[in-house]
N, C-alpha and C positions, 0 to 999 in steps of 0.2 A: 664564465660559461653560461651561455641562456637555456633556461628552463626550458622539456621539452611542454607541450601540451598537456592539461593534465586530464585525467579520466571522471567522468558527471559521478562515477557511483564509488563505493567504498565500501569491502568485504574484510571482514574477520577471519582467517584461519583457524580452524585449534587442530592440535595435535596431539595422541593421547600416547605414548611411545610403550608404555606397560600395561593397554586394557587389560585384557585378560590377567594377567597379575592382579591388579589392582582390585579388579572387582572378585576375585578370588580371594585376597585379603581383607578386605573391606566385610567380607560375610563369616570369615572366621579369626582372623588375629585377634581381632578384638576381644573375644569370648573367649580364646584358648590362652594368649598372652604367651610370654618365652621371646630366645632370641629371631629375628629375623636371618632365615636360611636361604640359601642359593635355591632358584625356585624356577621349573621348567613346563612350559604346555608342550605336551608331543602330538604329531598327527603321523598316521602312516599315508609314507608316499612309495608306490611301487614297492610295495610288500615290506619295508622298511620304515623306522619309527624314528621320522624328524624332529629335530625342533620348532617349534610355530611361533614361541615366545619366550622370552628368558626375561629376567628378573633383574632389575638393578644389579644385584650382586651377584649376579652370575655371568653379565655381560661382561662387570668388572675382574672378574676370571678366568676368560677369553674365551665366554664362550657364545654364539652369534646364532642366529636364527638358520635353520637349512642344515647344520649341523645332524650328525648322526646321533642315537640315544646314546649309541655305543661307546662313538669316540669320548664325548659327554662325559660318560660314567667313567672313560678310562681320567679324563682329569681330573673327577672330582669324584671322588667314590661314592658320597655319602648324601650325592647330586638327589631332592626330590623333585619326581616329574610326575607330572598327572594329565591324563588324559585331555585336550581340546577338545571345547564345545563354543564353535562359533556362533552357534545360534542366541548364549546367553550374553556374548558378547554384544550380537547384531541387538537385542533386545535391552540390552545398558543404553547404549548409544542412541535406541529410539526415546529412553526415559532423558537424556543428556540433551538430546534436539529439543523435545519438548518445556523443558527448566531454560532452554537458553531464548524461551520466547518473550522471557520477562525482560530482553533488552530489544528486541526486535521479532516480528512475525513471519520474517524470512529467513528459515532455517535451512540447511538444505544437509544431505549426507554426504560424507566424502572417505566411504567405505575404505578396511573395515576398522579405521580405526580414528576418524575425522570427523569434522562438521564445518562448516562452511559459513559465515554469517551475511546476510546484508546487511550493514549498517548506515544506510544512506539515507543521510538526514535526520538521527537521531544521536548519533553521539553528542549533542551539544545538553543533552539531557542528564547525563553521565561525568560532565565534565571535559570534554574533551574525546580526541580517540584514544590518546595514549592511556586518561584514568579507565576508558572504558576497557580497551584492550588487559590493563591490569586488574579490574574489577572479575571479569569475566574471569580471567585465568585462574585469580586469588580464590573465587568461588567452587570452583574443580579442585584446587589443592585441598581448601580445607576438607569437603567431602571423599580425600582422601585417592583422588584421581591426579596422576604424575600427567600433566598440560606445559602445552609451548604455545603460544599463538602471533599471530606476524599478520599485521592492515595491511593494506596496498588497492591498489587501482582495478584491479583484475584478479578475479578466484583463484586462478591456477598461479598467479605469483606471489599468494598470498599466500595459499598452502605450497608452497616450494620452501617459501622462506622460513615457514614455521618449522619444516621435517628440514631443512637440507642448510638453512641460512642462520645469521642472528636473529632474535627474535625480537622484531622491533617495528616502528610505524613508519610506513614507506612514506615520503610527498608526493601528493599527485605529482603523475609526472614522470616520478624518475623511476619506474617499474625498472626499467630494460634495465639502469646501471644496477641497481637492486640486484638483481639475478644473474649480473654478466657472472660472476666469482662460481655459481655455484654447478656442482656435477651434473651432467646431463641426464640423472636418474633423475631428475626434477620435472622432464621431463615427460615420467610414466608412461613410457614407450616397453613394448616387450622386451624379455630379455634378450631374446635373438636381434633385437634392434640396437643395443645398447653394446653388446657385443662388439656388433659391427662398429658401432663409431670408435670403439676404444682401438678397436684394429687398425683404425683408420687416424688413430692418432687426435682425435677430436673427444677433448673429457671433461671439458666444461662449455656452459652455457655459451659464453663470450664467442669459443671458437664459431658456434653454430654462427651467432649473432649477424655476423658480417657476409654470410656468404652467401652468396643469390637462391632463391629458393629451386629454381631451373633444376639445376644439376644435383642439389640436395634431394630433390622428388625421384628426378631420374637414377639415382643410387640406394638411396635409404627408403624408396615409398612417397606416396602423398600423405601419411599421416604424419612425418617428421616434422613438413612446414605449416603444418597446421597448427600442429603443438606448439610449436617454436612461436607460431604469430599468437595465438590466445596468451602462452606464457609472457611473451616481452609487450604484450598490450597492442599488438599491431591489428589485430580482429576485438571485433565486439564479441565478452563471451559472456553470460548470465548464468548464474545456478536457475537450479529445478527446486522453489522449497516443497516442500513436505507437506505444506499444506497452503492452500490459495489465498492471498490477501482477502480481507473480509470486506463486504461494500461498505461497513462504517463499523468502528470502532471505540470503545468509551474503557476506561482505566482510572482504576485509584491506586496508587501509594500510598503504603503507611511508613513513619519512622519507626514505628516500634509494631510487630505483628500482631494481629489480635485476633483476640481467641472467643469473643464475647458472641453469641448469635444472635443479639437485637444490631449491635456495628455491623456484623455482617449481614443481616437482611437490609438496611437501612442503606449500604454501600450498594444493593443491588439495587434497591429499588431506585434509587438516582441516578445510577448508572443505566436504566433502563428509561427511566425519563429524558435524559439528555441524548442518549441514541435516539429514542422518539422525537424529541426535538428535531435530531438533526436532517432525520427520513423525512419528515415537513417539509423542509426547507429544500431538500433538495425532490421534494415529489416523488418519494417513493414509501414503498411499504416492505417492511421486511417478512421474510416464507418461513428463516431458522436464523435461529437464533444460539450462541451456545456462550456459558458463562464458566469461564476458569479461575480456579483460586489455588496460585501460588502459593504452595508453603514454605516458610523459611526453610526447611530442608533440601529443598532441593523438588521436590514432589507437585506434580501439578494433578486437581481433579477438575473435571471435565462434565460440565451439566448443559445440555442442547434440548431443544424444542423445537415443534416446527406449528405452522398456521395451515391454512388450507387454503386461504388466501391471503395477498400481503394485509399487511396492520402494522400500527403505528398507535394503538390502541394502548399507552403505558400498563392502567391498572390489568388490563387481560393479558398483556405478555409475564407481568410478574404474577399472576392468578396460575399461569400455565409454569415459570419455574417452584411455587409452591406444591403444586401439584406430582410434577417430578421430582422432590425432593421427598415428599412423604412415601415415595412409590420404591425408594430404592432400597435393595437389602442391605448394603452397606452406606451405612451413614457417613455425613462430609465430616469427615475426621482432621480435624486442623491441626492436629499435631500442636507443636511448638507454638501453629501461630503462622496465619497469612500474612503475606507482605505485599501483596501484588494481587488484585480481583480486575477480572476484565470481563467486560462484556463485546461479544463480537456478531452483527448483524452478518452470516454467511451468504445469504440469499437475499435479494431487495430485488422489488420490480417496481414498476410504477404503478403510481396512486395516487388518482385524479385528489384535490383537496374537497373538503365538506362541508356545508353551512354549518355551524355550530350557534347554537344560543346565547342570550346573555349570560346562563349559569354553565355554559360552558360543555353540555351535552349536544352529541350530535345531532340536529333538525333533518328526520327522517322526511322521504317523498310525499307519506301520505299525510303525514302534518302537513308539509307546505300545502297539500292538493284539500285537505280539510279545513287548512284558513282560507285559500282562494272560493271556494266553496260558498263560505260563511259570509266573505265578503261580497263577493256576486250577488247573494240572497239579499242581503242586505240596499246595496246601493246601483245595481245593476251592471250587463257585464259591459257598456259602452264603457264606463268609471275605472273599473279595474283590468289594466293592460300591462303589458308583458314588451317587450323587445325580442324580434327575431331576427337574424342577421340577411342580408342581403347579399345576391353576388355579384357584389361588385368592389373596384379598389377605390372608387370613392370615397373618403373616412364619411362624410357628410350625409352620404346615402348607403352605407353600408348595414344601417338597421332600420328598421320602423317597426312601429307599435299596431299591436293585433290586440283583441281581448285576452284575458286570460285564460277561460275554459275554454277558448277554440282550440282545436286540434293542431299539432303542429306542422305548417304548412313549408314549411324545406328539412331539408336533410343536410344542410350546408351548416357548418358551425365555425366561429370564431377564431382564428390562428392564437395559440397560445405560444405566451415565450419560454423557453427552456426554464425549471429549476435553477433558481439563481442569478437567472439574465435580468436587466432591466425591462417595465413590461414594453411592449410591439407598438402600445397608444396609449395615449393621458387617456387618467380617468375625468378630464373636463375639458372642451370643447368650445371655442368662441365661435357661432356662427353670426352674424360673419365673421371671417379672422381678423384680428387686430393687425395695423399697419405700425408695420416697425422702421427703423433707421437704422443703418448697418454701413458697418465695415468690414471688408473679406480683404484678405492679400490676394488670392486670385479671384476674377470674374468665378469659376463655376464651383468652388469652394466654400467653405462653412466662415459664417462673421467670427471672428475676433471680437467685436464688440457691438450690442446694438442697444437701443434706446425703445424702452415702451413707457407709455406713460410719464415722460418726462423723467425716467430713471434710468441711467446708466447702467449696465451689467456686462460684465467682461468674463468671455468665454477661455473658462479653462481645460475644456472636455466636448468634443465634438462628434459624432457619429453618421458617419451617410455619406452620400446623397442616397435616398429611398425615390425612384422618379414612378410617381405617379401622374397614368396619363388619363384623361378623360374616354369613354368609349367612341367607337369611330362615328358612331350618327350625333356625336356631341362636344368634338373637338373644337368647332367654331365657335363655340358657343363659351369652355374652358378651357383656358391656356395649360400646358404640361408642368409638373409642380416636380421641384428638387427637397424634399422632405428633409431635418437634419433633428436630429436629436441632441440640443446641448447644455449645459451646465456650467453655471454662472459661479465665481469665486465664495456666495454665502452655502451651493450646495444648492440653491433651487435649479431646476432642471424643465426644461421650456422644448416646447415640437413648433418649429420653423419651417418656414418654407419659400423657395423663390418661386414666383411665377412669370413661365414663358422662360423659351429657351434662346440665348444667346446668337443673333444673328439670324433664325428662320423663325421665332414667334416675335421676337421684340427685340427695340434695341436698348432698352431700357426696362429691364426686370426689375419686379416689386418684392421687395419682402414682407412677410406677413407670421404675427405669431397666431397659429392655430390652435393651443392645447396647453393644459399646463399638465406635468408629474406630478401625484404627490411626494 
């Protein structure tokens, strides 16, 4: 049998089948001790006092959710039941989203008794998906939380398979067989809809599977075949996390938690360095900024800052977490002991870069306007000049030289290349261009290999044609140029160009190096 297609992302289920129990015992068993009793949350429905949750060993006593207090108490006399409060449930499960960000920052809810994970692209950090799937799970048991969790290709067959299936790692791919077995409650269709299919003879996945969505819509609704496609992975379906991925992100791991507070300022301020770093590089500045420390408990605390404008500034971002740390009434209480400290840039804009000096401080405006200054006084302003850009595509005549204390005479500036790209043009320029020898597989194509200077260099990276043309009052004068950006097997990187176009300027185009990268 061939593999169907597999799906780009991969989601974590969990399933928590006894919250309320759990976190009901988790705050009192402990402290009271004694045997473990049949244990019930009731809620009143239409003046009547359901069941909302039952207990391990109350389930195993037959008794089920929906159930009457009444009937309840008539099978088990000595049945305890306590009132439902959803809200400290809803509030566990925000503390549980949050704890499960120390494997990923895509968390999402899957009320009221679920979470949802993305794990795309970081299970290999974990060991795999399946240790991850077991790491995760194993961390919810010991903090005394009953967990089932089930990977797969798509959310809603992830969380099918962890409430309704085995709980296990799907292969990309085989979603749909995954789910054919299981009941069409997997489906989260109202009960009035669920209803109807059992009427109709249709009680697992599979039956759905096969039958054209046409006549499924026209009987059950349009939300049947909707379910059905996100479930068996036929639609693209994405959680909602809980909180936005961050524009850059920096982490430390410890093997053993630590509780020392010079390691943990020491872990921040590196972490805040290498985010600086990284906002560099990509041209930007971050607005907020917010730092979490994981406790081995389970427990995460949460310290944010924000600028007024972006910065990329290390010592003033960690001056402003010192500052909200002295500020807060309750101190960073480490408990047992961090495992996990992240710093998260939430906010970044762009941020042009800055001359900076030899010792590394930023070279403010009116320094540079106080040396030119100095130097004009000195040696006069013919001597001391500036480059201002020109407009035109010319590289050749694209600048010329002004003095320096003239005013600036355009408004025209220099195209810059993206964060990250290689730059638009060498920082050196042969005028004239140097005449090269070349070989291209096609006439209008980049060389493969050319010769300057009696040295061979073979092109393993090519970019372009960039066709630059001369203005119209000067095209007689210069032939139209094919620009190509490429790079030779040691990594040097050369700006080429053909001149004259094939058949209406020349029938014999020249190649020429104009620039080198560094």
């Amino acid at each position: 049998m061939t593999a169907p297609p597999s799906h780009s992302r991969r989601y974590l289920a969990l399933w928590f089948p006894f919250l309320p129990i759990d976190r009901w015992r988790r705050r009192t068993l402990h402290s009271c001790g004694g045997p473990v009793k049949p244990l019930v949350f009731t809620q009143s429905v239409k003046g009547a006092l359901r069941l909302s949750a039952v207990s391990r060993e109350a389930l195993a006593l037959g008794l089920s959710q929906g159930m009457t207090l009444a009937d309840a108490r008539a099978r088990i006399p000595d049945l305890a039941a306590l009132e439902h409060d959803p809200a400290e449930d809803a509030a566990l499960l925000g503390r549980m989203a949050e704890a499960c960000e120390r494997w990923t920052p895509l968390v999402a809810l899957a009320s009221p008794d679920g979470l949802i994970l993305d794990v795309t692209g970081c299970t290999h950090l974990f060991g795999g998906e399946a240790a991850l799937r077991e790491r995760v799970v194993a961390a919810f048991r010991r903090g005394g939380i009953s967990t089932r969790g089930a990977l797969a290709g798509t959310p809603e067959a992830a969380r099918a398979l962890a409430r309704f299936g085995p709980a296990k790692v799907v292969a990309p791919g085989w979603e749909e067989e995954a789910v054919r077995p299981l009941p069409v409650a997997a489906l989260w269709l109202p009960e009035t809809d669920r209803a109807a299919l059992s009427l109709a003879g249709l009680k697992r996945i599979g039956d759905l599977a096969d039958l054209p969505s046409g006549p499924l819509a026209a009987r059950f609704g349009a939300g049947l075949p909707r379910a059905l496609g996100r479930l068996l992975g036929r639609e693209d379906a994405r959680i909602t996390p809980l909180r936005p991925l961050p524009a850059c992100c920096e982490e430390e791991r410890f093997t053993e938690p630590v509780t020392q507070v010079h390691v943990i300022e020491t872990t921040l301020r590196h972490l805040v360095q290498r985010a600086a770093d990284t906002l560099e590089k990509a041209g930007r500045g971050g607005r907020a900024f917010e730092a979490s420390f994981f406790r081995s408990d389970g427990d995460v605390r949460r310290i944010a800052v924000e600028t007024s404008r972006p910065s990329r500034d290390a010592s003033a971002i960690l001056l402003l977490f010192h500052e909200r740390l002295d500020t807060l009434a309750d101190p960073l209480d480490p408990g047992y002991g961090f495992d996990l400290i992240r710093l998260a840039v939430l906010v970044a804009e762009p941020l042009a870069p800055v001359q900076v000096r030899l010792d590394g401080e930023i070279l403010t405006d009116a320094e540079v306007s106080d040396l030119i200054d100095r130097l004009v006084a000195r040696f006069g302003s013919a001597r001391v000049l500036r480059f201002t850009p020109v407009d035109t595509h010319h590289p050749v005549r694209a600048a010329r030289l002004l003095p320096a204390s003239a005013p600036p005479a355009s408004v025209i500036a220099w195209p810059l290349a993206e964060p990250g790209d290689p730059p638009l043009r060498p920082l050196q320029l042969f005028e004239p261009a140097q005449p090269i020898e070349t070989l291209a597989e096609v006439p209008d194509g980049p060389p493969i290999r050319f010769r300057w200077r009696h040295v061979l260099h073979r092109v393993v990276w090519a970019e372009g044609p960039e066709r630059i043309s001369a203005e119209w009052w000067r095209r007689r004068e210069v032939p139209t140029r094919d620009y190509f950006r490429v790079e030779d097997e040691e990594g040097r990187r050369f700006w080429l160009f053909r001149a004259g176009l094939y058949g209406s300027e020349t029938d014999a185009p020249r190649w020429y190096l104009h620039g080198l990268f560094a």
